[in-house]
mmCIF file of the N, C-alpha and C atoms, coordinates in Angstrom:
data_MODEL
# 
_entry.id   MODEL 
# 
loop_
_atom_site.group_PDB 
_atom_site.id 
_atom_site.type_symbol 
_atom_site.label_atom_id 
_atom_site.label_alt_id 
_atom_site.label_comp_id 
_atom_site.label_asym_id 
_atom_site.label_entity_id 
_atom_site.label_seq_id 
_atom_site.pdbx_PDB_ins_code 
_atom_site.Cartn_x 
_atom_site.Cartn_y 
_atom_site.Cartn_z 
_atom_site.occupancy 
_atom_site.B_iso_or_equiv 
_atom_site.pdbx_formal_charge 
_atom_site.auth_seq_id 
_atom_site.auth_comp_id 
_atom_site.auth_asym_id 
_atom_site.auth_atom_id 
_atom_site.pdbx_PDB_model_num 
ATOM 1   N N  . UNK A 1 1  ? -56.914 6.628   -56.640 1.00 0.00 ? 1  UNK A N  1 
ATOM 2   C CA . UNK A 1 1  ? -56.622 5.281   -56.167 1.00 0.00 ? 1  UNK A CA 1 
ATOM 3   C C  . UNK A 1 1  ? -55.592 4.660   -57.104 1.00 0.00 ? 1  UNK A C  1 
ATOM 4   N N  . UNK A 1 2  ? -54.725 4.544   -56.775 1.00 0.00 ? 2  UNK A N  1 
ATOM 5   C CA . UNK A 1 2  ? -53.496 3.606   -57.622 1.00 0.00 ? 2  UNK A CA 1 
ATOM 6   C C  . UNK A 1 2  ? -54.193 2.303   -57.753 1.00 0.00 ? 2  UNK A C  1 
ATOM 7   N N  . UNK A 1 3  ? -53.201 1.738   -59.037 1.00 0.00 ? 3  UNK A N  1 
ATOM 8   C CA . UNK A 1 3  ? -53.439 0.493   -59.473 1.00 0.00 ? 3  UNK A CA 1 
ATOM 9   C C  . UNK A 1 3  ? -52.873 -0.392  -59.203 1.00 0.00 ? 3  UNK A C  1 
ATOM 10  N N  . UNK A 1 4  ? -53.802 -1.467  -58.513 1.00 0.00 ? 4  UNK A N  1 
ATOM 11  C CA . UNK A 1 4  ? -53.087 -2.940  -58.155 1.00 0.00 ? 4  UNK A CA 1 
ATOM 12  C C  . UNK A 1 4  ? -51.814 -3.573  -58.906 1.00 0.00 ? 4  UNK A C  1 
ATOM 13  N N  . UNK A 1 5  ? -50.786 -4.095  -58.069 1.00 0.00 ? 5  UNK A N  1 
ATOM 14  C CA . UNK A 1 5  ? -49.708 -4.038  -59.115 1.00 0.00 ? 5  UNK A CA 1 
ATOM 15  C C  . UNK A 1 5  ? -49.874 -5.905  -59.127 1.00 0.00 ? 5  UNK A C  1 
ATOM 16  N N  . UNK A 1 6  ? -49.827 -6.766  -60.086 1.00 0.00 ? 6  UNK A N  1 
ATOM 17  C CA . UNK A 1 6  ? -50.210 -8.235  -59.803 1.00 0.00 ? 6  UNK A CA 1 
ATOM 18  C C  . UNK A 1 6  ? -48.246 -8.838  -59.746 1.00 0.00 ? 6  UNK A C  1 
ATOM 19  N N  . UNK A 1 7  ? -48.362 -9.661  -58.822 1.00 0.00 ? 7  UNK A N  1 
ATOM 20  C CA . UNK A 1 7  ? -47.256 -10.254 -58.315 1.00 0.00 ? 7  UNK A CA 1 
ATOM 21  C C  . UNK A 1 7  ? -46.844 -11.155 -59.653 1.00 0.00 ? 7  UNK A C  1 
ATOM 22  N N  . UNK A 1 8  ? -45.521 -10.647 -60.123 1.00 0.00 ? 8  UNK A N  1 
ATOM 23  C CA . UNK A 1 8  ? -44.985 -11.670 -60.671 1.00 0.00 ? 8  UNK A CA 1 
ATOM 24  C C  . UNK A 1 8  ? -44.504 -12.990 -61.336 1.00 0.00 ? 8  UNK A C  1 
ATOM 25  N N  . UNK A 1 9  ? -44.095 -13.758 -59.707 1.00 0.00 ? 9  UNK A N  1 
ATOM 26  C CA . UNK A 1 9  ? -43.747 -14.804 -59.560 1.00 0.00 ? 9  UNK A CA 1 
ATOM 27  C C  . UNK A 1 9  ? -45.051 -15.242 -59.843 1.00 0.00 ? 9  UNK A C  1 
ATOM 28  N N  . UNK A 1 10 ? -46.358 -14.937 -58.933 1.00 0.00 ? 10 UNK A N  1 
ATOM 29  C CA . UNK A 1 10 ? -47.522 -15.547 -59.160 1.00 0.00 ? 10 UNK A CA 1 
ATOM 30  C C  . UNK A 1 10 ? -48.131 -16.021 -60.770 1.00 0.00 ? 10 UNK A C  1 
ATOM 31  N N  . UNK A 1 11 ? -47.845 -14.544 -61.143 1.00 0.00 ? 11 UNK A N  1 
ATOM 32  C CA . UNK A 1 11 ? -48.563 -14.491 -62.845 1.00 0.00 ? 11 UNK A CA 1 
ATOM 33  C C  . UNK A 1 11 ? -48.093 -15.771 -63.857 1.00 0.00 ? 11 UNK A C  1 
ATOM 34  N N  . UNK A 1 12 ? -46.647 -15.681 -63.352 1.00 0.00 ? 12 UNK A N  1 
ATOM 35  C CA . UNK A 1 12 ? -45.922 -16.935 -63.855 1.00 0.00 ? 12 UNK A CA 1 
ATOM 36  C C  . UNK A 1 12 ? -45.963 -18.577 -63.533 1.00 0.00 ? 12 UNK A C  1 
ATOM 37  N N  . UNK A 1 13 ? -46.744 -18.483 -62.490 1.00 0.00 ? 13 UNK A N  1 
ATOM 38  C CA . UNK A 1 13 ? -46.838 -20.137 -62.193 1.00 0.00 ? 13 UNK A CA 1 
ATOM 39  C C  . UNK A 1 13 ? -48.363 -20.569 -62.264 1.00 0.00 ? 13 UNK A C  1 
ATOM 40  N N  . UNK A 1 14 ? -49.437 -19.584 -61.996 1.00 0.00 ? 14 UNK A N  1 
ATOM 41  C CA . UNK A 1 14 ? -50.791 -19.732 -62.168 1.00 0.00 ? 14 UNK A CA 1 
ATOM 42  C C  . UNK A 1 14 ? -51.419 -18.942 -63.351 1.00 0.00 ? 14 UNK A C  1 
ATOM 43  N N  . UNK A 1 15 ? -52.749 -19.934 -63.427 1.00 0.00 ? 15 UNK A N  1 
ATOM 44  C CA . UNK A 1 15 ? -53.413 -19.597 -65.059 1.00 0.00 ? 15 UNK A CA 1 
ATOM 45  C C  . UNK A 1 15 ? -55.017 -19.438 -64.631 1.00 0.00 ? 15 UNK A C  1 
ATOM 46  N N  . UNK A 1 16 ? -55.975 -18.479 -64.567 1.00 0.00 ? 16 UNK A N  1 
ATOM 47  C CA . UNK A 1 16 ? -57.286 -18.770 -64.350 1.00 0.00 ? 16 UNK A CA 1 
ATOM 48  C C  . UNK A 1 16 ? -57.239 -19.716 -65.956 1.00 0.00 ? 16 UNK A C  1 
ATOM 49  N N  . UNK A 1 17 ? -58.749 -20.613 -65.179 1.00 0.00 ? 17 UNK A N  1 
ATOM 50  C CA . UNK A 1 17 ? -59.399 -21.688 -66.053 1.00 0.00 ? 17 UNK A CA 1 
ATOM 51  C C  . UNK A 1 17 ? -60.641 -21.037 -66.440 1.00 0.00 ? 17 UNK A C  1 
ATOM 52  N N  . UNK A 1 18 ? -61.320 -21.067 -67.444 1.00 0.00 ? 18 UNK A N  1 
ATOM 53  C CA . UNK A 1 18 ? -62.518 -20.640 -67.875 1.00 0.00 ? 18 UNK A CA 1 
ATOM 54  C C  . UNK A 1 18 ? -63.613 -20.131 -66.998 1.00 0.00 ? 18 UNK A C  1 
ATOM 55  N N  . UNK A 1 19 ? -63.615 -21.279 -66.214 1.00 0.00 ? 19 UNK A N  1 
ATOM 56  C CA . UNK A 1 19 ? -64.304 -21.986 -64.820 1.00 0.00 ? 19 UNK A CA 1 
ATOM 57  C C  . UNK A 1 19 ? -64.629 -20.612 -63.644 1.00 0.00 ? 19 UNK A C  1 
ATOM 58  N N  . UNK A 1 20 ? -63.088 -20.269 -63.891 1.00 0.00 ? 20 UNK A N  1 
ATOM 59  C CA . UNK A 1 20 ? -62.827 -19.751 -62.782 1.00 0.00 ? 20 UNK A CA 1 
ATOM 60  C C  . UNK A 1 20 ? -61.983 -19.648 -61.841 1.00 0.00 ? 20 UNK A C  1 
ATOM 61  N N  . UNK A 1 21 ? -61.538 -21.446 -62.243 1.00 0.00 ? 21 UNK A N  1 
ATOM 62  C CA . UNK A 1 21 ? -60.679 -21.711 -60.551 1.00 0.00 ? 21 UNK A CA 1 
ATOM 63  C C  . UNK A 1 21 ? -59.330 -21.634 -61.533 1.00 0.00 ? 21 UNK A C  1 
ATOM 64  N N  . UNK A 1 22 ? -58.172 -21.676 -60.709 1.00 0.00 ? 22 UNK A N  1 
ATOM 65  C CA . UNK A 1 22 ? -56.788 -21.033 -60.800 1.00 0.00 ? 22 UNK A CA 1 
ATOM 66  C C  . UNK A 1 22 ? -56.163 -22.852 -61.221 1.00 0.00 ? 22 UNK A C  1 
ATOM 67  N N  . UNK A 1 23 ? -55.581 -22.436 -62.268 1.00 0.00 ? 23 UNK A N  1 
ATOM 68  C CA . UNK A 1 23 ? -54.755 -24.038 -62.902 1.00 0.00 ? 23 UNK A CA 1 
ATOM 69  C C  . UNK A 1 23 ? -52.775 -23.636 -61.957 1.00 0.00 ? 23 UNK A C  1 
ATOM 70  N N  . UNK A 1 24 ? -52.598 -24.784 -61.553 1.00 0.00 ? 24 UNK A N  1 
ATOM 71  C CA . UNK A 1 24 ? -51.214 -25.005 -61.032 1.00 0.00 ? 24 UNK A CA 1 
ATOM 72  C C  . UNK A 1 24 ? -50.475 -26.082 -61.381 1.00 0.00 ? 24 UNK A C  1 
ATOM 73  N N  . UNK A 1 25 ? -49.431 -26.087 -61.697 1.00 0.00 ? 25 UNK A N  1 
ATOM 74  C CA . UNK A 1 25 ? -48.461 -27.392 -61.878 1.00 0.00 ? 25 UNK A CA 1 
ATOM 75  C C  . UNK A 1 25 ? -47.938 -28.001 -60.706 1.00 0.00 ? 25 UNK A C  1 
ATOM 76  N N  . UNK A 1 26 ? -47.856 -29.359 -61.276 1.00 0.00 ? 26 UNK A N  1 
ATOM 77  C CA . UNK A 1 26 ? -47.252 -30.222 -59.790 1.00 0.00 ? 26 UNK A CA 1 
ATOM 78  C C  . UNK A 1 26 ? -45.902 -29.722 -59.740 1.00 0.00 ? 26 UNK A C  1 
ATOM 79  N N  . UNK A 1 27 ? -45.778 -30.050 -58.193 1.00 0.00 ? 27 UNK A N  1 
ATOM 80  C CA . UNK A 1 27 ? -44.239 -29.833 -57.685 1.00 0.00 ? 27 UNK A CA 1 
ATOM 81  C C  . UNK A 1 27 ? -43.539 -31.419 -58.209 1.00 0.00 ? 27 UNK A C  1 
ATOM 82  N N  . UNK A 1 28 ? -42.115 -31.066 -57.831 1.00 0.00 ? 28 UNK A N  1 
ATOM 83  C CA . UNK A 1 28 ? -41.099 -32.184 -58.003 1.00 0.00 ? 28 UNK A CA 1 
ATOM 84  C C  . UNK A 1 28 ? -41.115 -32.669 -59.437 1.00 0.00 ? 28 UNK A C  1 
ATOM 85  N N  . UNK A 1 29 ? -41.126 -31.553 -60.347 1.00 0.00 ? 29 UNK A N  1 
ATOM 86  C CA . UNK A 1 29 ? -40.932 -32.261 -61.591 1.00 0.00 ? 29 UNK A CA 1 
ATOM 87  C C  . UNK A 1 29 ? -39.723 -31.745 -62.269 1.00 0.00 ? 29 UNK A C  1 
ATOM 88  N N  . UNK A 1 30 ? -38.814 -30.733 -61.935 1.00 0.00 ? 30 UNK A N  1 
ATOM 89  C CA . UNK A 1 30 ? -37.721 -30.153 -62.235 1.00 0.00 ? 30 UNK A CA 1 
ATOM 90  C C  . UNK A 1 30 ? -36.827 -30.935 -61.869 1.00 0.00 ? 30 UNK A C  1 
ATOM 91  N N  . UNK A 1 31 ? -36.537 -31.410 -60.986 1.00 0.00 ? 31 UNK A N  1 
ATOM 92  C CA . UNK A 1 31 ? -34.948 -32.174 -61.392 1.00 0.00 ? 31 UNK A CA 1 
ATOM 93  C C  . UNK A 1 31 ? -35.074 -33.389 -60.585 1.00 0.00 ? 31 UNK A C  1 
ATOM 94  N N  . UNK A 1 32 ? -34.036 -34.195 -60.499 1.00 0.00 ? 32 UNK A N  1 
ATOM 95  C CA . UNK A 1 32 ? -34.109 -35.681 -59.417 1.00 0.00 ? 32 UNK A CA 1 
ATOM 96  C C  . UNK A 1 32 ? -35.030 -36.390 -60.599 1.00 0.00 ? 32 UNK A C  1 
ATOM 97  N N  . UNK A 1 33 ? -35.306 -36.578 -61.830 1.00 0.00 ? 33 UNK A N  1 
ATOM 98  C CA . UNK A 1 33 ? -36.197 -37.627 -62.070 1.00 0.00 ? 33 UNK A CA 1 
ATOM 99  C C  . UNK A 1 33 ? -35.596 -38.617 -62.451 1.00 0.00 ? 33 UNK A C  1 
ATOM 100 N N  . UNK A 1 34 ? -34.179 -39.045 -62.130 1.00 0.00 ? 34 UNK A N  1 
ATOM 101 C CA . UNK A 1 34 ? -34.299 -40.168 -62.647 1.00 0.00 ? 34 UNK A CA 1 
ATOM 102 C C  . UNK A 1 34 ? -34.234 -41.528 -61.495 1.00 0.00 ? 34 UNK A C  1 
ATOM 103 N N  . UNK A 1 35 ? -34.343 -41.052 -60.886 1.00 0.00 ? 35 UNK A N  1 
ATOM 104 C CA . UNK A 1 35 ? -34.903 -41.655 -59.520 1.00 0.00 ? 35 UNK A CA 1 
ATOM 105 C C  . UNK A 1 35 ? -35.900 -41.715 -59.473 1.00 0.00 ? 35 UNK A C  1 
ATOM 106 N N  . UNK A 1 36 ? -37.199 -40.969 -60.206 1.00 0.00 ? 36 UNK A N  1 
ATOM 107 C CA . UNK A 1 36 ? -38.703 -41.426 -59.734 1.00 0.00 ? 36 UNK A CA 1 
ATOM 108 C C  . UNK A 1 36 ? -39.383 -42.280 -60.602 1.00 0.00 ? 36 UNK A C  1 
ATOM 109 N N  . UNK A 1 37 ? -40.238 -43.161 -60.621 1.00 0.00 ? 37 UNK A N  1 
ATOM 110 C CA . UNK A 1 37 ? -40.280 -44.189 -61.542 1.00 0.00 ? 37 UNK A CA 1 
ATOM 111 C C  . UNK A 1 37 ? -41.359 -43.531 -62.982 1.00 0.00 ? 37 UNK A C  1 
ATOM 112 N N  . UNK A 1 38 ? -41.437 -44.289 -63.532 1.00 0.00 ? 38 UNK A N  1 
ATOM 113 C CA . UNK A 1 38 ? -42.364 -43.840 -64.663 1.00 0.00 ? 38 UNK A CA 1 
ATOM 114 C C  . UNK A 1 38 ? -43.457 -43.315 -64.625 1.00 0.00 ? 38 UNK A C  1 
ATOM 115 N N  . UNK A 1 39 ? -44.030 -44.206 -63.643 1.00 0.00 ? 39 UNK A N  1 
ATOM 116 C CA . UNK A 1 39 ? -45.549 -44.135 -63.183 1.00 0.00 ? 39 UNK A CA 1 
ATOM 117 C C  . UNK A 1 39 ? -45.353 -42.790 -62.511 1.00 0.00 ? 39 UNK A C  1 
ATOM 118 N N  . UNK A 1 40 ? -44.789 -42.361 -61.422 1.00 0.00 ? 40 UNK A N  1 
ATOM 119 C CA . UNK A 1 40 ? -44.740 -41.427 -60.719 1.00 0.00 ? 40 UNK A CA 1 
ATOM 120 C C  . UNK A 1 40 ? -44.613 -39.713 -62.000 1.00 0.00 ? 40 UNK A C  1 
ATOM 121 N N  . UNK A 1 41 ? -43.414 -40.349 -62.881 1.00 0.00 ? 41 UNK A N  1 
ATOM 122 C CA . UNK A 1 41 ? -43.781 -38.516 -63.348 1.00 0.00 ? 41 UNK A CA 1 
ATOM 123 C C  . UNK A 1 41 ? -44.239 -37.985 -64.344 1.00 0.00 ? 41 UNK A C  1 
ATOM 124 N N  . UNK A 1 42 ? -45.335 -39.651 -64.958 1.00 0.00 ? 42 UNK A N  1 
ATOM 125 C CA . UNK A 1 42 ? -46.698 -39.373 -65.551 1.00 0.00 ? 42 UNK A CA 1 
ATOM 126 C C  . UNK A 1 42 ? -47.395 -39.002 -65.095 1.00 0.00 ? 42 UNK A C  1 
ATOM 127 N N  . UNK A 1 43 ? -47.461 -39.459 -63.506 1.00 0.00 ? 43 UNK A N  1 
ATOM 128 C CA . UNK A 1 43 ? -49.106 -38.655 -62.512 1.00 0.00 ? 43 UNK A CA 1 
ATOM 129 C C  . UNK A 1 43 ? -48.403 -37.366 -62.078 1.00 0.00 ? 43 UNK A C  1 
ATOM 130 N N  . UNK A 1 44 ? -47.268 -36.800 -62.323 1.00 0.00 ? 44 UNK A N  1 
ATOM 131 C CA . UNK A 1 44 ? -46.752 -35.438 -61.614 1.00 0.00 ? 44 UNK A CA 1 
ATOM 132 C C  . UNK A 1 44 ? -47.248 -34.375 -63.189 1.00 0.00 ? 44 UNK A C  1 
ATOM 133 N N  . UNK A 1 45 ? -47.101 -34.822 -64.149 1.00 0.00 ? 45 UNK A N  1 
ATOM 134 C CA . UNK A 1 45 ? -46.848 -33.909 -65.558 1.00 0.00 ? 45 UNK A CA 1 
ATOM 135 C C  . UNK A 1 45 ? -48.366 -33.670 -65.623 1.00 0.00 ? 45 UNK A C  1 
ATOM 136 N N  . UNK A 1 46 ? -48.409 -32.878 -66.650 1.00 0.00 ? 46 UNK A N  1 
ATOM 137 C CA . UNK A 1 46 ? -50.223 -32.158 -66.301 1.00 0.00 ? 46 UNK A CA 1 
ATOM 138 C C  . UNK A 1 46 ? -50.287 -31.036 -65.212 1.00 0.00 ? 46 UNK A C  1 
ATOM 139 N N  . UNK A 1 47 ? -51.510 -30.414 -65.411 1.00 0.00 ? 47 UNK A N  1 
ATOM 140 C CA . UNK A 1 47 ? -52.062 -29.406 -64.339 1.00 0.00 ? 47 UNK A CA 1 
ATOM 141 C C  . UNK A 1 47 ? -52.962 -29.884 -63.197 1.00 0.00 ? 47 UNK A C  1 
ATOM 142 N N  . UNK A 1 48 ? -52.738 -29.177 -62.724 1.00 0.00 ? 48 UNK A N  1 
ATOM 143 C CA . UNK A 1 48 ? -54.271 -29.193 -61.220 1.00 0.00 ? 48 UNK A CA 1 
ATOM 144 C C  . UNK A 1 48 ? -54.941 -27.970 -60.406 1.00 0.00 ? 48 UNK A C  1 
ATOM 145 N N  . UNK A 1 49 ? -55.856 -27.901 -60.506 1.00 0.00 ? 49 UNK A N  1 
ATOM 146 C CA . UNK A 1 49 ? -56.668 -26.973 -59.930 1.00 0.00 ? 49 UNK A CA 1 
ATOM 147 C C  . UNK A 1 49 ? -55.810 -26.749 -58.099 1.00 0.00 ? 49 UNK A C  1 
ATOM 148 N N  . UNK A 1 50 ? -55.216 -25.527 -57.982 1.00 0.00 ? 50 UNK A N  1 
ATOM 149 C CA . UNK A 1 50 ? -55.305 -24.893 -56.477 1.00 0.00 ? 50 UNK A CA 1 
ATOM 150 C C  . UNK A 1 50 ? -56.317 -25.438 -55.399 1.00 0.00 ? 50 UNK A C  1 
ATOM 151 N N  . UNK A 1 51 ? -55.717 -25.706 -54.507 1.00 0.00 ? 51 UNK A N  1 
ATOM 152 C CA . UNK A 1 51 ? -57.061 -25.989 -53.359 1.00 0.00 ? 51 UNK A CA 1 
ATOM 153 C C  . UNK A 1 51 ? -57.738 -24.766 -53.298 1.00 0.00 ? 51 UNK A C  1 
ATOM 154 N N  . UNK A 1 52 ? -59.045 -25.001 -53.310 1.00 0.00 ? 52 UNK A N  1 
ATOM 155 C CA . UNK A 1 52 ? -60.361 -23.587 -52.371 1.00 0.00 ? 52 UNK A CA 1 
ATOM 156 C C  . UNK A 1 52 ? -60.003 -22.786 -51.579 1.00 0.00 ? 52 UNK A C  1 
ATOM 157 N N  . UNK A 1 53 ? -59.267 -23.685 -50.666 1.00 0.00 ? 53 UNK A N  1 
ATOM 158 C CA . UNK A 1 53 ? -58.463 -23.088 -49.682 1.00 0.00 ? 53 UNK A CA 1 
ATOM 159 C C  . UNK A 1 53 ? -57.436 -21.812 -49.623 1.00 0.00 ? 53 UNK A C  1 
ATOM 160 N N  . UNK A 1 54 ? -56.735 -21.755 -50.872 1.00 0.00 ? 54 UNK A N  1 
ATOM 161 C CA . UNK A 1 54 ? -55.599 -21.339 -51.270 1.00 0.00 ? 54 UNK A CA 1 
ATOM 162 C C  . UNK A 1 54 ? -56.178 -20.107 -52.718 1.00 0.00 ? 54 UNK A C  1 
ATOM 163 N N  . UNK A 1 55 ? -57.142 -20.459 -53.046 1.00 0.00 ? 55 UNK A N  1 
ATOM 164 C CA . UNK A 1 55 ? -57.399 -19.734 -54.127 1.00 0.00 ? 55 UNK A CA 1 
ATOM 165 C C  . UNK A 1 55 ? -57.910 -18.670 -53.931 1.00 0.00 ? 55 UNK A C  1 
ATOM 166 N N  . UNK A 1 56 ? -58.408 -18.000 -52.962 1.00 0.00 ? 56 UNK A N  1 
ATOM 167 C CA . UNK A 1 56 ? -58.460 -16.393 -52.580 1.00 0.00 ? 56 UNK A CA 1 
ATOM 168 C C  . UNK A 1 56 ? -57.270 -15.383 -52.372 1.00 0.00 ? 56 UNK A C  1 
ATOM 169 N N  . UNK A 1 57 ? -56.208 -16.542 -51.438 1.00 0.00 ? 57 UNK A N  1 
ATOM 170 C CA . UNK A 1 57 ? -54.895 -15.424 -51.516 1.00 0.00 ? 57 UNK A CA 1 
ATOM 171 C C  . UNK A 1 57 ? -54.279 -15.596 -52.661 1.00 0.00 ? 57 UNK A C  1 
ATOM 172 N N  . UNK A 1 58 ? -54.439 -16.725 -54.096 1.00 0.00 ? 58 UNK A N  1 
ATOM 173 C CA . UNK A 1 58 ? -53.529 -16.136 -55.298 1.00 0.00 ? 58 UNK A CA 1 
ATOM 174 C C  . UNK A 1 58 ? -53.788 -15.305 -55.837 1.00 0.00 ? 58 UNK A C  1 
ATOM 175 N N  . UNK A 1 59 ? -55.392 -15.267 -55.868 1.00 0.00 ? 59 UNK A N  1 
ATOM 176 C CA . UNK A 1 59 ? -56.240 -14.079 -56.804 1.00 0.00 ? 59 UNK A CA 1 
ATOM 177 C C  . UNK A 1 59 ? -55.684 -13.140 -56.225 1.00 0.00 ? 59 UNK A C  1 
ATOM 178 N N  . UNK A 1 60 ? -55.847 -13.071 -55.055 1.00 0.00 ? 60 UNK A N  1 
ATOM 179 C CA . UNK A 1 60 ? -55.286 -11.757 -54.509 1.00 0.00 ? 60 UNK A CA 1 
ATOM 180 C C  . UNK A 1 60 ? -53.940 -10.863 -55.114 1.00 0.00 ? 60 UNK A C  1 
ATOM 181 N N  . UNK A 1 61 ? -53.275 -12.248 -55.388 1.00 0.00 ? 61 UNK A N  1 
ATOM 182 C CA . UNK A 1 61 ? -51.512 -11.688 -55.934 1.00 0.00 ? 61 UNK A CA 1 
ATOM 183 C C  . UNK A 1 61 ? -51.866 -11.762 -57.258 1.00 0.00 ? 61 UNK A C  1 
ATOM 184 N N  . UNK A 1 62 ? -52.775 -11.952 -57.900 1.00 0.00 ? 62 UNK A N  1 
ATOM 185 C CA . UNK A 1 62 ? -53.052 -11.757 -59.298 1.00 0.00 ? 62 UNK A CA 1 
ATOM 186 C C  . UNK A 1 62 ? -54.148 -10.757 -59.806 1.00 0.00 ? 62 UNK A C  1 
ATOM 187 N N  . UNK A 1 63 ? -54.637 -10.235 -58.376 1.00 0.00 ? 63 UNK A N  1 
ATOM 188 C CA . UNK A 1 63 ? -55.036 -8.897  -58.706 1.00 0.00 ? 63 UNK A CA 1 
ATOM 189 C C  . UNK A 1 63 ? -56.753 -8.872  -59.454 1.00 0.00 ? 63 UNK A C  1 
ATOM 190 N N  . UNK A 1 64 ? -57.155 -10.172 -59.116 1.00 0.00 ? 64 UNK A N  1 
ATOM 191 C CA . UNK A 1 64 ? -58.361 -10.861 -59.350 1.00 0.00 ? 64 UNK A CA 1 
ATOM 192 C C  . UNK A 1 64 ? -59.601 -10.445 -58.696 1.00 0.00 ? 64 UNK A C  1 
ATOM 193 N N  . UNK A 1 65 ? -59.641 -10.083 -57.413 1.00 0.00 ? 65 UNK A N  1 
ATOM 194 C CA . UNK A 1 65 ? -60.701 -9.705  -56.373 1.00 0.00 ? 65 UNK A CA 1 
ATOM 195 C C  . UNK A 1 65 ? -61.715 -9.388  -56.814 1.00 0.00 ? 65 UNK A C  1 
# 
């Protein structure tokens, strides 16, 4: 049986949490900010947990199963 090969791009943008569940960064924080106000890309900076929803097919690309 060959070995799962884990996707890349994935490995690079997601982090399992202790927990379990998969840590992600907000979108829209790379460029355009000086158009968004203060408030806005204090609540964008930081991590957030993947929806439930979504967190079976990353594991999947991270080779987690």
């Amino acid at each position: 049986m060959p070995k799962v090969k884990t996707n890349s791009s994935a490995k690079k943008r997601f982090r399992v949490r202790s927990s379990g569940k998969i840590k992600r960064f907000q979108a829209n924080t790379s460029h355009l900010r000086r158009k968004k106000s203060k408030k806005a890309k204090v609540r964008l900076s930081g991590s957030t947990n993947v929806a439930t929803a979504d967190s079976k097919r990353i594991k999947a690309l991270l080779g987690i199963n």
